[in-house]
C-alpha positions as CSV (number, residue, x, y, z in Angstrom):
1,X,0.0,0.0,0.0
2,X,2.9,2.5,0.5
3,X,3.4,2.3,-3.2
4,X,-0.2,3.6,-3.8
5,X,1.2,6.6,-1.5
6,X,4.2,7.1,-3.7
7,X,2.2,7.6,-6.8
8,X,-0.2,9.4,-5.1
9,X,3.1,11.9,-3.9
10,X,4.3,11.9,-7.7
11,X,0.2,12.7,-8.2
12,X,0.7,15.6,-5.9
13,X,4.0,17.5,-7.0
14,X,2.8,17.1,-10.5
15,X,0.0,19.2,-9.5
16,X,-2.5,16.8,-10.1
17,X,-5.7,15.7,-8.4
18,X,-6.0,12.8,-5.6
19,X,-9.1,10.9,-6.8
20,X,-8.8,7.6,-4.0
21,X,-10.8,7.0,-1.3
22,X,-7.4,7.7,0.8
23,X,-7.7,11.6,-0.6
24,X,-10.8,12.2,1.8
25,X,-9.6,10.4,5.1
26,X,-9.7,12.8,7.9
27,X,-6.8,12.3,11.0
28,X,-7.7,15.1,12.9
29,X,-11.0,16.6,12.9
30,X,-12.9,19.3,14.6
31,X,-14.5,17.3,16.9
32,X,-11.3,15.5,17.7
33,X,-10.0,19.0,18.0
34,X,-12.2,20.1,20.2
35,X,-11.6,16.8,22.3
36,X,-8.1,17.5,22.6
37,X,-8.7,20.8,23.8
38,X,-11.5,19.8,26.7
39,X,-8.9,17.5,27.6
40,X,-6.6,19.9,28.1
41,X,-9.2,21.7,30.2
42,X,-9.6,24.0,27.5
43,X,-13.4,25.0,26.0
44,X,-13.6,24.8,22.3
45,X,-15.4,27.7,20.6
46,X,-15.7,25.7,17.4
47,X,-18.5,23.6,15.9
48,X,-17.8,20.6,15.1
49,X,-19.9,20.2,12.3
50,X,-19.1,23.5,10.7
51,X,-19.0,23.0,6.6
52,X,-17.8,25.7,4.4
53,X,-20.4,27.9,2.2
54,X,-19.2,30.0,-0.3
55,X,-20.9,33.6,0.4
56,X,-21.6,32.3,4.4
57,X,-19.2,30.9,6.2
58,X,-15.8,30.7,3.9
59,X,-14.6,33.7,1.5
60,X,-12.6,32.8,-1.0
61,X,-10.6,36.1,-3.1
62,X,-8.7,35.9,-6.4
63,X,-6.5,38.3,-7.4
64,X,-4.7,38.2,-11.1
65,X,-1.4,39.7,-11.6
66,X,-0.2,40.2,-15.1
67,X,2.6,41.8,-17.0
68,X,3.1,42.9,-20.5
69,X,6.6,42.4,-22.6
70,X,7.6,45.6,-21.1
71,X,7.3,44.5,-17.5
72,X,4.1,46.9,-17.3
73,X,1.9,45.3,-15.0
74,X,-1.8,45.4,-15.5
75,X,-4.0,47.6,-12.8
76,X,-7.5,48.8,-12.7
77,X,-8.7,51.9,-10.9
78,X,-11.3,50.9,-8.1
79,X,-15.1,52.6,-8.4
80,X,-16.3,51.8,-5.3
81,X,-17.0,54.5,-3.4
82,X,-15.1,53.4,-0.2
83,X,-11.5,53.3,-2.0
84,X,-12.6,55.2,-5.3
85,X,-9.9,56.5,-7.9
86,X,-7.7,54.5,-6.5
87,X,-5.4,51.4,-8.1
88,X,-5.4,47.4,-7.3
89,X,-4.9,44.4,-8.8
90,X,-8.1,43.1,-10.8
91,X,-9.5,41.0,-7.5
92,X,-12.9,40.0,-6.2
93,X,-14.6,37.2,-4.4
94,X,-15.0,34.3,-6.2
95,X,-19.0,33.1,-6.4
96,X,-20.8,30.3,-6.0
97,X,-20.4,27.6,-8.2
98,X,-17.1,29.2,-9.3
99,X,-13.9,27.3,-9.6
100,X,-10.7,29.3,-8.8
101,X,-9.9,29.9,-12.7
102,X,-13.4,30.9,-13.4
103,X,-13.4,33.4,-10.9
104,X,-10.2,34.6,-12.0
105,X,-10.9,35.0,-15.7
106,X,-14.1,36.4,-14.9
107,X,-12.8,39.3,-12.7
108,X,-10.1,40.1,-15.1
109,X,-12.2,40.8,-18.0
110,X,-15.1,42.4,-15.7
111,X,-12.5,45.3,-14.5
112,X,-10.3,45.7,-16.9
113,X,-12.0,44.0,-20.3
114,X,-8.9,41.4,-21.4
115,X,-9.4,37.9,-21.7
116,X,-7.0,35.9,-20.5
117,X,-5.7,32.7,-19.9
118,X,-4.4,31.6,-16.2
119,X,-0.8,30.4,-16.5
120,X,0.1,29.5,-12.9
121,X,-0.8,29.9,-9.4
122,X,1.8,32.4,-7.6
123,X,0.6,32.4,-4.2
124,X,-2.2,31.4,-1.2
125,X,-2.7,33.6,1.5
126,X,-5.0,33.1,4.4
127,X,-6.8,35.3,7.4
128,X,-8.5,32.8,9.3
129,X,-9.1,29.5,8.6
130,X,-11.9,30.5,6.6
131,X,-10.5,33.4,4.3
132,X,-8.3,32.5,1.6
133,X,-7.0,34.7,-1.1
134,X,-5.7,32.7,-4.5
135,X,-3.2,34.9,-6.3
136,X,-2.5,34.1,-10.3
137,X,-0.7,35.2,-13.1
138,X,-1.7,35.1,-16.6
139,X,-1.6,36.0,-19.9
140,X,-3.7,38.3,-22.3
141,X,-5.6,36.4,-25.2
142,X,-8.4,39.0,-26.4
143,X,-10.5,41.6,-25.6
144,X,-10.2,45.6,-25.4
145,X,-8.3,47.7,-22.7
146,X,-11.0,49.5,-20.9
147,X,-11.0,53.4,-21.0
148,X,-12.8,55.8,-18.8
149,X,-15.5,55.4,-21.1
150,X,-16.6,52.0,-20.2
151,X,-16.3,53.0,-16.2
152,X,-18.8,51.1,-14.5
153,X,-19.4,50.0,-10.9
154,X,-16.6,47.0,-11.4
155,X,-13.7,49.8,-12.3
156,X,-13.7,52.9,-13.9
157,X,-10.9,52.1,-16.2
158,X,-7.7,50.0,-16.7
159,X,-3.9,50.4,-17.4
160,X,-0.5,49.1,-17.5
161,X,1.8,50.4,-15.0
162,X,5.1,50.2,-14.9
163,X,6.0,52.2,-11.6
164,X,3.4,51.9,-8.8
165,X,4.7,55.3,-7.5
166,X,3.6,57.0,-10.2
167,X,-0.5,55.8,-9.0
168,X,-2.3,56.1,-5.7
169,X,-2.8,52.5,-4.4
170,X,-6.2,51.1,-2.7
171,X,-3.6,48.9,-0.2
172,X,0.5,48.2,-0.4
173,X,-0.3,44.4,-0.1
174,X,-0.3,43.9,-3.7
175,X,3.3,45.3,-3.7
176,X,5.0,41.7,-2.7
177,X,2.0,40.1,-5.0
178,X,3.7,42.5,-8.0
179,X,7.5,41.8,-7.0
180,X,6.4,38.1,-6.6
181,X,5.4,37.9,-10.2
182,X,8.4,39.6,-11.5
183,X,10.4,37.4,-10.1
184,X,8.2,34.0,-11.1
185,X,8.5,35.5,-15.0
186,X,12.5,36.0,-14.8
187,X,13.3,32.8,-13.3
188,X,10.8,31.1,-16.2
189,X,12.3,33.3,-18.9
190,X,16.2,32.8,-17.6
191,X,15.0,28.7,-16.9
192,X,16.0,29.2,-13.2
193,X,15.0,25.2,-12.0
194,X,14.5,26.5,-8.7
195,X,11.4,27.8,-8.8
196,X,8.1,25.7,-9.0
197,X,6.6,24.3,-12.6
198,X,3.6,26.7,-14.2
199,X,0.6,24.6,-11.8
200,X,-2.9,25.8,-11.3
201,X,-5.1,24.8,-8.8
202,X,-7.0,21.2,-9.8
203,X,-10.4,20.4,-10.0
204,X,-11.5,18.0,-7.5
205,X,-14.5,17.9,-4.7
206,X,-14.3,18.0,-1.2
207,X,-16.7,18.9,1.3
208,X,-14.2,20.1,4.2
209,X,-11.6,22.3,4.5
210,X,-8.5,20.4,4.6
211,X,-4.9,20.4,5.6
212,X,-2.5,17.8,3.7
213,X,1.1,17.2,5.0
214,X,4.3,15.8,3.1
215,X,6.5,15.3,5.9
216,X,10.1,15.4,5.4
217,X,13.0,13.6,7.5
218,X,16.3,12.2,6.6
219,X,17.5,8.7,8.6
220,X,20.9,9.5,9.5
221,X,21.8,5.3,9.5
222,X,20.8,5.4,5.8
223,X,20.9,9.0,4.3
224,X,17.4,8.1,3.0
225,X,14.7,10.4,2.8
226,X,11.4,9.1,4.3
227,X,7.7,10.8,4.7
228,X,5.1,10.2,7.2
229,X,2.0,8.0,6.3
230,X,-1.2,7.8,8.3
231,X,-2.0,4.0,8.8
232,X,-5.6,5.3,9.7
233,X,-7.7,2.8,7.8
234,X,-5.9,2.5,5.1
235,X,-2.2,4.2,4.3
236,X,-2.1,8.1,3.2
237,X,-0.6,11.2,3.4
238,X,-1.9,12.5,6.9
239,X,-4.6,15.3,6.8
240,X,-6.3,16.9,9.4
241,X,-9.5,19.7,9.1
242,X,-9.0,23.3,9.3
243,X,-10.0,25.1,12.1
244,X,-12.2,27.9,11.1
245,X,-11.7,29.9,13.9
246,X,-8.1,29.7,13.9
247,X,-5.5,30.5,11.6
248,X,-3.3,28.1,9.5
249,X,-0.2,28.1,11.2
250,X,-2.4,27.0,14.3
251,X,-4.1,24.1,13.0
252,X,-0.6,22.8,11.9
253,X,1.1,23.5,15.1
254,X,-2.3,21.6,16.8
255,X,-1.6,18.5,14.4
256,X,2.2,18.0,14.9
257,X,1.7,17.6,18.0
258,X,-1.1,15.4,17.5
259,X,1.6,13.4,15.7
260,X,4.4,13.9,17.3
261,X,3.4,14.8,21.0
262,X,4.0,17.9,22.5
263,X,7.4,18.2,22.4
264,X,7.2,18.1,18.8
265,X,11.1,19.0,17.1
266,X,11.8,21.9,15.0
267,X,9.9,21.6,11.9
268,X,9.8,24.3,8.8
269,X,6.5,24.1,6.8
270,X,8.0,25.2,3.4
271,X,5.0,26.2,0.8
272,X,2.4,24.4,-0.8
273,X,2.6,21.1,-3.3
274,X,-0.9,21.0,-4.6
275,X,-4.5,23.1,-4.0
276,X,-7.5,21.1,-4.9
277,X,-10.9,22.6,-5.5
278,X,-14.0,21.9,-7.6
279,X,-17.1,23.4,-6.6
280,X,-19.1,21.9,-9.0
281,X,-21.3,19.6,-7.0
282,X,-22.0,21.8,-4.2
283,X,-18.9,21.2,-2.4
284,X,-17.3,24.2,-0.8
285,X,-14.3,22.8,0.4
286,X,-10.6,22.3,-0.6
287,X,-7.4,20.6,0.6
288,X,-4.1,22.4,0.3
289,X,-1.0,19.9,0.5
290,X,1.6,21.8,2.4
291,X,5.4,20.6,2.5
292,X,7.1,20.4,5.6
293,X,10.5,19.5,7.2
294,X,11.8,18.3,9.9
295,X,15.9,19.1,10.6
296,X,16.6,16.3,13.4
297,X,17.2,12.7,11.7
298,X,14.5,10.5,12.1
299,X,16.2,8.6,14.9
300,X,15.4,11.4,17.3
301,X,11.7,12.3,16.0
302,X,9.2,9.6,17.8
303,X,5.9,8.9,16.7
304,X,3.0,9.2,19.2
305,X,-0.2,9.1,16.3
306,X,-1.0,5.6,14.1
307,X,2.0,6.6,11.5
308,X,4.9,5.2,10.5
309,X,8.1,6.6,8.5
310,X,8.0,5.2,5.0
311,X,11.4,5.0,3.1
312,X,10.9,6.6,-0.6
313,X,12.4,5.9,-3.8
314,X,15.8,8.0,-4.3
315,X,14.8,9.7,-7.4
316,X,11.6,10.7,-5.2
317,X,13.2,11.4,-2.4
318,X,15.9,13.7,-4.5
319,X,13.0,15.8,-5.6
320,X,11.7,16.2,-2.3
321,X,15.0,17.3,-1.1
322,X,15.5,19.5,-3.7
323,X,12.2,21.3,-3.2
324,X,12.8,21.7,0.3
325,X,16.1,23.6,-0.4
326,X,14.6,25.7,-2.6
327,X,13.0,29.1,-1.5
328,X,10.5,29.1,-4.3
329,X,10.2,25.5,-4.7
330,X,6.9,25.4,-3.7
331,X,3.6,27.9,-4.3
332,X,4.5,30.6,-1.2
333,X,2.1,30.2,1.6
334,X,1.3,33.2,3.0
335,X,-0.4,33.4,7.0
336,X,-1.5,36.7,7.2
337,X,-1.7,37.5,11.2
């Protein structure tokens, strides 16, 4: 069975979809939590049975940022009244029904009129565990530059920039979205290996939010590299739910030590592997696969939860290695406190 994990690894940092049953099984949920915490002699202020809603109880934000050949990036002027006049990043809440690309394509051509076509996902941020911001680039395919003429109640006109000081901006946040992206397109253009493949997010359902981990150790005996599999039911990657009411780097912290006890070692979470996410059926969930690290060998790393260390192939555990190294070998995961 740890071989149907290894493909399902290769599945992952190709950017694809996990369609097995495996995919969906939970190792820590909110109710498990919340049981932890109680027995801590903590109250939980979390419902157990809370299920993201698109428009209710999860927002989920796309923001698009593309540059010409001249390194112009593209920037619309806001209408709204509360930040009117001023610039941003084509961004908006994604709707119902929406997958990630939809939404993205759709607010692109609503506030500035280009089509375009997504080319890779940059970055995920998150407020919360139920406020997640998907940040793309992409590239112009049609459509007609809107002018002051067109101003409407999405923007009142579009243009490329190519110095933000020259413009008033709604909020600086965009500045590392901007810088991000101009980096991303010199390390493509120059072939810089370091950096993560173009990789969107991938269409499949889930009805919970979810937390994936690729756990990373070395055995010193061996020099092997090994990740942690959950032996709950069946083998997998471990995954645990997100708390709602807390924020990313919380519900991570909560599950090492779930895994590991509470003397958990050093760990480093390094970025993202995957985002999966199809709304399609009515499912308002999504699972991010997030790569982490741990510096001690796996000698001196013991394992409280129903895992074991599985030994990889070389040539997969090489490309784990390598993308743990890397600062932008993974889609940057951004905890916004």
């Amino acid at each position: 069975m740890p071989d149907t994990v290894e493909s399902n690894l290769i599945k992952v940092l190709k950017g694809l979809p996990l369609f097995s049953e495996e995919a969906e099984i939970c190792d820590f949920s909110l109710e498990e939590q919340n049981e932890a915490l109680e027995s801590q002699g903590i109250q939980p202020n979390v419902d157990p049975n809370y299920k993201p809603t698109v428009g209710e109880t999860v927002t989920y934000i796309v923001a698009c940022v593309i540059l010409n050949e001249q390194g112009e990036v593209l920037m619309i002027q806001e209408a709204k009244q509360s930040c009117a006049g001023k610039w941003y990043l084509p961004a908006g809440r994604m709707e119902k029904g929406e997958t990630v690309i939809e939404a993205c394509k759709r607010e692109v051509l609503e506030e500035t009129g280009l089509e375009i076509e997504c080319t890779t996902l940059l970055m995920v941020e998150s407020a919360g565990g139920v406020w997640l911001r998907f940040v793309l680039t992409g590239e112009v395919c049609g459509g007609i530059l809107k002018t002051p003429v067109q101003a409407d109640k999405e923007s009142l006109q579009a243009k490329w920039i190519n110095n933000l000081e020259d413009i008033t901006l709604r909020a600086s946040d965009i500045v590392e979205l901007i810088e991000k992206a101009r980096a991303y397109t010199h390390a493509r253009q120059t072939k810089d290996h370091t950096w993560h493949l173009d990789q969107l997010p991938c269409l499949r359902p889930y009805s919970q939010l979810l937390l994936r981990l690729v756990i990373v150790i070395k055995k010193k005996a061996t020099n092997r590299v090994h990740i942690l599999l959950s032996e709950r039911t069946s083998w997998h990657l471990p995954i645990c739910q997100v708390n709602p009411s807390k924020s990313y780097h919380s519900t991570l912290r909560r599950f090492m030590v779930d895994l590991f006890g509470a003397e958990v070692p050093t760990h480093k979470p390094h970025g993202l592997l995957s985002v999966e996410h199809d709304p399609r059926d009515g499912k308002d969930g999504a699972a991010l696969t997030l790569l982490v690290s741990f510096k001690s060998p796996l000698e001196e790393v013991p394992i409280i939860g129903k895992c074991v260390w599985h030994e990889v192939s070389k040539e997969l555990g090489d490309k784990l290695l390598q993308k743990v190294v890397a600062r932008n070998g993974t889609i940057q995961f951004h905890v916004i406190k």
